[in-house]
Steps between C-alpha positions, in 0.01 A plus 500: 500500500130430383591606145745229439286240628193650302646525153718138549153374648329556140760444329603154622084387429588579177856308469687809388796603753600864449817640687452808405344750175793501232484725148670444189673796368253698275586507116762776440633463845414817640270548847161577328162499594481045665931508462637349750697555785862364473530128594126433427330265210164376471423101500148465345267667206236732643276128443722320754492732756086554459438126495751471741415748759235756436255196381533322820467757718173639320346147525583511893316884525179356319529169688481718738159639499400169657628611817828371560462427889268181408794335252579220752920446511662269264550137747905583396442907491845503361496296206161645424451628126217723594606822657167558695539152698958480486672588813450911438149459374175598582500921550887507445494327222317810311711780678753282340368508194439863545842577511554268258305704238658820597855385482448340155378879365899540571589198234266690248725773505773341392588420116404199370381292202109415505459115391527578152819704505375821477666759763247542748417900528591627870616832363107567401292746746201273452761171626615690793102590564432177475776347721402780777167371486589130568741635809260655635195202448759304667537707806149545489470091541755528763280773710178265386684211669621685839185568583329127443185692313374256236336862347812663505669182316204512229545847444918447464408245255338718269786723499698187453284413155489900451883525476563205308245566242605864445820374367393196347236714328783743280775229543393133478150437409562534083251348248588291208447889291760662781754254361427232812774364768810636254365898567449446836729788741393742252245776569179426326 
């Protein structure tokens, strides 16, 4: 029952409303490596869903590292914007966003366009290595969090950072030389 209420909990912050991971059929309609299964269809580019969920909860994990248990509670905890001080804040607010991270590896399996229409690469060993690594810094955040360690939390944030910057590293991060934003989701 936690799940739902962690994943909607981040979500909502954010103003995005998911009922539930859809997939557009992959080109040539077969079940490749990111098809999908029947009845499914993504809603967002692989941008929307980072800025939309695996942005906010990183900025809760290194948030954070200034010990969650002090972030006094929102005077309306249930309108609040700010996961650390909204009605499941505080320690639960970064299990949330734990699980959060780890279920949006998931999304990054699926086929979809990158924000400038290129087909993101999920069939790639290094994008699966990748995603695996941000499942497991997200259940490594969730662990951090169960245990209320502020040096557990720092050292799930590095992985957090570590995982990210693995793949932004090969598939984002490309110079004006690598062709810029229009070559990004390709391996440099």
């Amino acid at each position: 029952m936690r799940v739902g209420i962690v994943v909607l909990s981040v979500l909502l912050v954010t103003g995005i409303v998911v009922v539930r991971a859809q997939q557009a059929p992959a080109r040539g309609g077969g079940r490749g490596a990111g098809a999908p299964a029947a009845g499914q269809q993504t809603h967002g580019n692989l941008l929307q869903v980072m800025r939309g969920i695996v942005y906010p909860a990183s900025n809760v994990v290194f948030a954070a590292q200034d010990d969650p248990a002090t972030v006094k509670p929102a005077d309306d905890p249930s309108t609040s914007p700010n996961p650390l001080s909204s009605a499941y804040g505080q320690w639960l607010a970064v299990e949330n966003a734990g699980i959060a991270l780890a279920e949006s590896a998931n999304l990054l399996t699926f086929a979809r366009a990158c924000s400038n229409g290129r087909q993101a690469p999920v069939g790639n060993a290094d994008w699966q290595k990748f995603v695996q690594g941000l499942r497991d810094a997200g259940m490594t955040v969730y662990k951090a969090a169960q245990s209320k360690n502020v040096d557990r939390i720092t050292e799930a944030a590095d992985a957090v950072a570590t995982a990210c910057g693995d793949c932004h590293d090969v598939y984002r991060e490309k110079t004006p030389a690598q062709g810029g934003v229009k070559n990004r989701c390709i391996a440099s």
